[in-house]
Backbone as CSV, one residue per row, in Angstrom:
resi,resn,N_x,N_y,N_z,CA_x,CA_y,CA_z,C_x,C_y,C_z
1,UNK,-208.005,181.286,-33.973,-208.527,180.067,-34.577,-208.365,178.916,-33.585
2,UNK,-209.464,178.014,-33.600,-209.147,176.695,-32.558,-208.498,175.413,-32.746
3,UNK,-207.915,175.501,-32.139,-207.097,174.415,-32.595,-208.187,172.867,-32.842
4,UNK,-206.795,172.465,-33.823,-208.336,171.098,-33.894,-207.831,169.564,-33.122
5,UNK,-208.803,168.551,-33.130,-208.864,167.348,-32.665,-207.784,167.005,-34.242
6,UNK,-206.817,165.840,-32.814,-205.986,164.701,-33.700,-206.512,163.692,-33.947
7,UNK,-207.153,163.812,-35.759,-208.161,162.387,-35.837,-207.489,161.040,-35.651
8,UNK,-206.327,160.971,-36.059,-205.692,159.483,-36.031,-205.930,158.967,-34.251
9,UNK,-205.879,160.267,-33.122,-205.940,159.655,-32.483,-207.452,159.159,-31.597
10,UNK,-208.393,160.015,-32.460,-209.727,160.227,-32.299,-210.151,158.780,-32.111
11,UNK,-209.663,158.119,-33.698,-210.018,156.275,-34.500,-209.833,156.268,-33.134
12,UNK,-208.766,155.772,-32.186,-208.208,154.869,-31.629,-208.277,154.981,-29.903
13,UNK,-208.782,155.962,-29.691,-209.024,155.819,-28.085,-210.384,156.771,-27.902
14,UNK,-210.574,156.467,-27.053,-212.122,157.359,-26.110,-211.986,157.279,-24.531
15,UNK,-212.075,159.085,-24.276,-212.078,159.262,-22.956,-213.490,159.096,-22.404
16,UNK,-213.344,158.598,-21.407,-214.536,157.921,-20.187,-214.682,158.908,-19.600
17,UNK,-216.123,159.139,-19.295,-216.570,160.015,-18.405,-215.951,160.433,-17.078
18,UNK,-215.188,159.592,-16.449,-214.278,159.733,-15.415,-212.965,160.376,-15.520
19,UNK,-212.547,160.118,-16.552,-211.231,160.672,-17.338,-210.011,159.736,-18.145
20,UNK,-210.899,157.982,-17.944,-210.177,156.998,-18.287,-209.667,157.212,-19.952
21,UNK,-208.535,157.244,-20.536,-208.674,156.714,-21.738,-208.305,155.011,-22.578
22,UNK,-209.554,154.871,-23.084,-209.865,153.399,-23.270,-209.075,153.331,-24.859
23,UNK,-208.783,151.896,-25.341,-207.992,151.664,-26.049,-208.655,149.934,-26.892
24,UNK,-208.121,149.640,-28.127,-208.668,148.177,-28.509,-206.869,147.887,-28.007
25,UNK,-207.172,146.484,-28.081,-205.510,145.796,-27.631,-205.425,145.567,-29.167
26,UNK,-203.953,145.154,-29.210,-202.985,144.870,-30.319,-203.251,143.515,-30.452
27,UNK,-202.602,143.001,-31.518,-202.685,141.623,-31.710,-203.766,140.154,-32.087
28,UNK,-204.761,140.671,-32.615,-205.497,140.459,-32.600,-206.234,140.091,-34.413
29,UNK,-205.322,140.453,-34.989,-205.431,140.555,-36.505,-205.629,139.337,-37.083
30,UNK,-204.788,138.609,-36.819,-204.214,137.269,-37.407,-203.518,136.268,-36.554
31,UNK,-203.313,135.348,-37.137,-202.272,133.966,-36.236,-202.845,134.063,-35.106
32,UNK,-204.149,133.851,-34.800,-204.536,133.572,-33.524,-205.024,132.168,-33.148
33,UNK,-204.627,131.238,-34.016,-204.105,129.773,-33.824,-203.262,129.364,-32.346
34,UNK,-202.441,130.342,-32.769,-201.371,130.125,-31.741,-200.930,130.471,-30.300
35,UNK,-202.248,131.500,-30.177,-202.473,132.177,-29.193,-203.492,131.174,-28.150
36,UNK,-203.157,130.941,-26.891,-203.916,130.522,-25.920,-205.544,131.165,-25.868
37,UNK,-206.912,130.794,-24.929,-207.848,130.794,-25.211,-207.921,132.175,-24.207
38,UNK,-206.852,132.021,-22.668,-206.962,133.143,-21.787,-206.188,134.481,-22.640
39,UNK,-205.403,134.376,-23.339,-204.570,134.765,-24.150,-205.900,135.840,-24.704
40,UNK,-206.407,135.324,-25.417,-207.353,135.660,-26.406,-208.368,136.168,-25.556
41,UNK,-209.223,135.709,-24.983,-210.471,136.370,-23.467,-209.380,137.533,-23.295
42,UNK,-208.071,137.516,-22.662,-208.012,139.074,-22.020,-207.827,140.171,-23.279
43,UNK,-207.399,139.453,-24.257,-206.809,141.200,-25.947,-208.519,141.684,-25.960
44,UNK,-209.993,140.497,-25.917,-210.991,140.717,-26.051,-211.344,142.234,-25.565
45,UNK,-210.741,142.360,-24.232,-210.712,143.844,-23.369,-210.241,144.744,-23.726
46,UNK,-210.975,145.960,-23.295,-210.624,146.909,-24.047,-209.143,147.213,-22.661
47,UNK,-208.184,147.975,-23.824,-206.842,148.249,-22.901,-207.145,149.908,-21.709
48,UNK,-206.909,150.339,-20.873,-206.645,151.286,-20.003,-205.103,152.088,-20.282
49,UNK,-205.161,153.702,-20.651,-203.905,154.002,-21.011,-203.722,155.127,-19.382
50,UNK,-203.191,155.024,-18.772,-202.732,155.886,-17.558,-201.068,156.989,-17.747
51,UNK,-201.169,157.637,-16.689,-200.288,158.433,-17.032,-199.994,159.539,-17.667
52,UNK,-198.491,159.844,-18.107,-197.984,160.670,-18.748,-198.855,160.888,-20.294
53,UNK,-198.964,159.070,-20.631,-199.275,158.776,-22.049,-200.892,158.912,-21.697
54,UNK,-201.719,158.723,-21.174,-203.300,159.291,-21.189,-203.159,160.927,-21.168
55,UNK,-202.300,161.557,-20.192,-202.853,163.079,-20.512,-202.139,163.658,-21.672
56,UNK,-201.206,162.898,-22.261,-201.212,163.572,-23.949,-202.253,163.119,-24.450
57,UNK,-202.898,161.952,-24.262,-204.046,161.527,-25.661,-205.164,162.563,-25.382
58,UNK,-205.381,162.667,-23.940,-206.431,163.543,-23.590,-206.095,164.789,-24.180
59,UNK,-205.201,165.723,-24.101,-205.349,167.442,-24.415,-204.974,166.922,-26.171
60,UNK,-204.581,166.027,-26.741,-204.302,165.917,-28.120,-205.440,165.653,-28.503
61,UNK,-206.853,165.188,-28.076,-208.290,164.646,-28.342,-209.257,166.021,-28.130
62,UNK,-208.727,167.130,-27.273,-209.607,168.049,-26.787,-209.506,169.170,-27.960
63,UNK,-210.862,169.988,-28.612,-210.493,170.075,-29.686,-210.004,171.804,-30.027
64,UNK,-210.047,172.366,-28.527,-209.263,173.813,-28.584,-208.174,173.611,-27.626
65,UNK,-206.916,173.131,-28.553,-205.673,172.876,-28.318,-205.012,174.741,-27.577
């Protein structure tokens, strides 16, 4: 049997054709009063996850575990 895709982590990131996995930033919900304007322009971006922590999201996203 094949193993399946981790949907929670499906919602929340997407691998790039290159092998990037892309991410929304945090913080962004609420109280953004208080937050500066550059503050706010960079969360706009989507985040870059590298590493240890991208090649778990990657083989945890691939869907014959």
């Amino acid at each position: 049997m094949p193993g399946k895709t981790h949907k929670g982590l499906a919602k929340r990131f997407k691998v790039t054709a290159t092998g990037k996995v892309k991410h929304r930033n945090a913080n962004r919900g609420h109280l953004m009063g208080k937050k500066s304007g550059n503050r706010k322009r960079r969360l706009r971006q989507d985040g870059v996850r590298t590493g240890f922590n991208a090649a778990y999201i990657v083989e945890a996203l691939r869907p014959s575990n």
